[in-house]
Each structure stands twice: as structure tokens, then as C-alpha cells.
N, C-alpha and C positions, 0 to 999 in steps of 0.2 A: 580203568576205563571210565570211571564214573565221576575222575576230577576231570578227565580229560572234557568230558561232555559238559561240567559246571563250567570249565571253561568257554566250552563254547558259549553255550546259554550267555553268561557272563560278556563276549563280547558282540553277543546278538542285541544283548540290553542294553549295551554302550551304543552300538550304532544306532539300535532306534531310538535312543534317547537325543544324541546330536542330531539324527533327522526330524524328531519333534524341537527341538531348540530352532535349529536353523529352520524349519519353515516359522514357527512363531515370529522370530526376529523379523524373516520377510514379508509378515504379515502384516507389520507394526507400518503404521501411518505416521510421518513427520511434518507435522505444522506450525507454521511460523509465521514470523510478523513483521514488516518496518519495524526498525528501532524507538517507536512511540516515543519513549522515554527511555529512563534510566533501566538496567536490565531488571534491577531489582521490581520495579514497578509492572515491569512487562510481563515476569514470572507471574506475580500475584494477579494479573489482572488475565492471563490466558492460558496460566495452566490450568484453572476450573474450566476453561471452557473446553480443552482438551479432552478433559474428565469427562464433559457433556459429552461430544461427539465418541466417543471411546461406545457413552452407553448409546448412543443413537446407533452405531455401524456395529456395535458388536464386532468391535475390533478397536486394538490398541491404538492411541495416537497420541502420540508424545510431542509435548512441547521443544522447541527449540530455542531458544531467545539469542539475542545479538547484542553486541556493545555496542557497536557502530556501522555505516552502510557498507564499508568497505569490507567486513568480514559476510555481510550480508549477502551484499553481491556474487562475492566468490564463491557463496557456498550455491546462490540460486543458480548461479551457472553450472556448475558441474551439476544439478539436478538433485541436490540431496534432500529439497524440498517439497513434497505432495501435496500438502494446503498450503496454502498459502494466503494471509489477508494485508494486504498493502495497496497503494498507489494506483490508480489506470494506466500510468505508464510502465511501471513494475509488469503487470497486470498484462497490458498487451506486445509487450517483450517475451514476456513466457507463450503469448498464445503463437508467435513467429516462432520461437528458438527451440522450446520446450515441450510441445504438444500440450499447452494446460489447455482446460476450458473454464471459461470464468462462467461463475454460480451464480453467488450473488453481490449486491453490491448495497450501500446505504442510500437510500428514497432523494435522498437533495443532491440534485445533480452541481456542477461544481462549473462556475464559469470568473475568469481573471478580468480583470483591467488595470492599464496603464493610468494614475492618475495623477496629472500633475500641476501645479499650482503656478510654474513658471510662463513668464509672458511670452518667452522667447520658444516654448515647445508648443508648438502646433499639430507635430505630426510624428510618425515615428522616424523618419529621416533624423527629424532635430534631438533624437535619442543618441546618434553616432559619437561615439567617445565621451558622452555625457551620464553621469551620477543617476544610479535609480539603486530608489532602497528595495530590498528585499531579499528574500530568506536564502539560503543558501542548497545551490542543489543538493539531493535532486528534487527539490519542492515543485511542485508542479507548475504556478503559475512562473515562474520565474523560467523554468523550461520554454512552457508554451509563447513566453516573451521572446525569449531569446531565441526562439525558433524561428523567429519573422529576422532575424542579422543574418549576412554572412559574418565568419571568424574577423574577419579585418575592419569591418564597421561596427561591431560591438558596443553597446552601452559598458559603462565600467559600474559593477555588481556593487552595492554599497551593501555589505551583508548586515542583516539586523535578525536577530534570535527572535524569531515569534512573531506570527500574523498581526497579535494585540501591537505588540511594540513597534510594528511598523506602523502601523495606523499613528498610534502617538507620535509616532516621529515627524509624520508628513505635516501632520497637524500642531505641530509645535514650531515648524517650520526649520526643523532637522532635513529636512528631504524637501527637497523640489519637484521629485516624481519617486511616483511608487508603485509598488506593484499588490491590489487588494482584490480579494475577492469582491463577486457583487454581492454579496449580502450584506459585507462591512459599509461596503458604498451607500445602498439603501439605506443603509440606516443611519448614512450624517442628515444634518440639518438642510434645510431648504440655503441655509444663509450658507454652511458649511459649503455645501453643494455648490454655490452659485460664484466661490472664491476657485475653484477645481477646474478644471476641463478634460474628461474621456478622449485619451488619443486612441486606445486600443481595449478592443473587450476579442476575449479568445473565445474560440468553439467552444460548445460545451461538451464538457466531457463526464464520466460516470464518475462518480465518489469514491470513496475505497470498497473493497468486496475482497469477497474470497474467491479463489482461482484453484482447479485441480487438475493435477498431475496424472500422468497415465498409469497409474498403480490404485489409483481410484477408480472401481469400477462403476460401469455406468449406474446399477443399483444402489450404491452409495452415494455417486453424486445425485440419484435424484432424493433419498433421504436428506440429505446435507440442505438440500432447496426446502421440501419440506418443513424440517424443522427451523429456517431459519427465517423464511417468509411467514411464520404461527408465532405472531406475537404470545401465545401462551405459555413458548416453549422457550423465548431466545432471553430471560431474565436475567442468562450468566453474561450477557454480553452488555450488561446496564450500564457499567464503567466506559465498555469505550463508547458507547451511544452519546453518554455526558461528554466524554473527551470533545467525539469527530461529529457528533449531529444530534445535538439534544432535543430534536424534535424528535426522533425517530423511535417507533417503537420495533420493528423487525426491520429485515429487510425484504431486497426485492429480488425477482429474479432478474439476472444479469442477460444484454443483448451484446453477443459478440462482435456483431456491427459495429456497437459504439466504439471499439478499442481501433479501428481499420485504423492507420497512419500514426498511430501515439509512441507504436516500440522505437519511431526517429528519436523521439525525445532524448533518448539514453546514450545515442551516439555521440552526445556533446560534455557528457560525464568522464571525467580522465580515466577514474580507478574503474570505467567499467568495459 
């Protein structure tokens, strides 16, 4: 009678042991990033911040990292995602598809132009089937470019790796037209300036931020704005501040407003 009983005992301790396992597991927070960089880079640069939030929610959040957009994608789609920090367009795809609510986002907002050096473009018509440099989606200015084509009047993407090296391009006169943010812009010369002509500058849209999932409750996500708007608290995120906006020292809170019409952008991406 008395092994019989150890036994139970025994598989009373087993089951509550898998129901303490499996609710922990559900409890755990998955966040994740654009492919920044190399995954290697991505690890170092946000799994401490992981570490932070972990201690801010009092609750697990494990990092995720990606090799590339396509594995990214697939996984944002089926929702394996909870935080999330990447893109405005990323960003208001998940607030249509996914239920997230975007938090926060980084202070400098983010606006593109067309800019081109050729005599013959005057306007975006004289872009149809013609060369423009720039990065390869789904970078956002090059979206917000190619949002203003249909599929058949298309500019042809001249792909250049990196914002810096687009600039250099146009200005070495590798490119005839480009696609630069306006901060890049401001800051050519009055002479550099005056060789150029602005066919197109895009809406402005929010900067990267982080976005949450509906397994974040509301008492988290307002922690998550807290600590991320207190420059005293956000020192783990210094790396990508230097990456994506060396000006900034926290961030802000995010207006869901800003995202209305951007989840189009992602419809012109093959693998999404």
C-alpha cells in the first residue's frame, strides 16, 4: 500500500512539475530584430538588451536573431514574434495582420527623396524604366519610391549595399538618380546641392521602434514605454542608438496613427 501511494505521490510530482515547465515556457517573451547585421553582431548587440527587459517585466525574454529577411518574415508571420524592433513598415504590417501595438520608436523621424543629377529627369514619370540607385528591399525608402509606380512603369532598382555608398555613388557620378534620405541631402554642399534636382521626397514616417504582441500585457507594455523613454535606463541600447540615430539618447513613445497606409509597402516584397 505504501509503494503504491509513493507512486502516486510520484506521478502527482511529475505532473506538477510539467504544469510548472509548461506554464514558464508560456510565459517566456520572444523578441526580435531586422537582420541589422550579421547574426553574429545582432546576438551581441540584443541579447543584453533582452537580459534588460527580462529584469524590467519580471519575466523571461529571449532573444531571437535572423540570418536573413526571408527567414524573418516567415517566422513574423506565423506570429512567433512578441517584441519586436524593426522597420515602420515591418511595424505597421504587424499592427493590420498581427494585433501588435507599437511602443516606441527612435526621436528622428525618417523621410526619402528622389535625387537626381540627370538633365533629362524632371519628374517621376521620367523614372519609367530608368536606373535609380538604391538599397535593396525591403529598405524603406526604396518601398516608399516605388510605391508612387505601377508594376509595368517601374524604375529598374540599381541595388547598392548601404545608404553611405549610395550617396557616394550618385556623387561620383555612378548613378544619375538616387534614392537618400533627407538628412544625407542636408548635409551636401550648397554647390553639391545646386548640381541635383528633388523630384520626390516621401511622407514622413516613424524610424525604427519596437512593436508588441498580444501575449504582452497591457502592464508590460506600459513598463516597456517607461523604461525606454528614461534615458537613464536605455544605456543597453547605446550600440544601436550609434548604428540607427546617433543623436538619440532614449526613445519616444510611438503614435499608431503614424503607421495608417505603410503595411502596403510589404505587398510589393516577393518572399513576403
Amino acid at each position: 500500500m505504501l509503494s503504491n501511494r509513493l507512486r502516486h505521490i510520484g506521478k502527482m510530482g511529475l505532473c506538477l512539475f510539467l504544469l510548472i515547465s509548461s506554464t514558464t515556457l508560456k510565459a517566456e517573451l520572444v523578441f526580435s530584430t531586422a537582420p541589422w547585421g550579421s547574426e553574429e553582431n545582432d546576438k551581441a548587440m540584443f541579447e543584453p538588451v533582452a537580459q534588460a527587459m527580462s529584469k524590467w517585466l519580471n519575466t523571461t525574454v529571449v532573444y531571437q536573431s535572423n540570418s536573413n529577411f526571408t527567414t524573418y518574415s516567415a517566422n513574423m508571420r506565423r506570429g512567433k514574434y512578441d517584441l519586436v524592433l524593426d522597420g515602420a513598415q515591418f511595424t505597421a504590417w504587424r499592427i493590420k495582420r498581427l494585433k501588435h501595438e507599437p511602443l516606441v520608436t527612435l526621436p528622428e523621424r525618417l523621410e526619402f527623396l528622389a535625387v537626381t543629377n540627370s538633365k533629362s529627369v524632371k519628374n517621376l514619370d521620367d523614372l519609367i524604366g530608368k536606373p535609380v540607385c538604391g538599397q535593396a528591399p525591403p529598405q524603406l525608402g526604396t518601398l516608399l519610391l516605388w510605391s508612387r509606380f505601377r508594376i509595368e512603369r517601374e524604375p529598374v532598382l540599381q541595388v547598392i549595399n548601404g545608404e553611405a555608398q549610395v550617396f557616394e555613388d550618385l556623387m561620383a557620378g555612378k548613378c544619375s538618380t538616387a534614392i537618400l534620405r533627407n538628412n544625407v541631402y542636408a548635409k551636401m554642399s550648397d554647390a553639391d546641392k545646386a548640381r541635383m534636382r528633388v523630384i520626390y521626397t516621401s511622407r514622413s514616417v516613424p524610424n525604427a521602434g519596437l512593436s508588441a504582441g498580444p501575449k504582452v500585457t497591457k502592464a508590460q507594455r506600459r513598463i516597456l514605454i517607461e523604461k525606454m523613454t528614461d534615458p537613464n535606463s536605455v544605456a543597453v541600447f547605446n550600440r544601436f542608438f550609434e548604428m540607427k540615430a546617433k543623436s538619440a539618447t532614449q526613445f519616444i513613445a510611438a503614435d499608431a496613427k503614424d503607421y495608417n497606409g505603410l503595411e502596403v509597402l510589404m505587398d510589393s516584397i516577393s518572399y513576403w
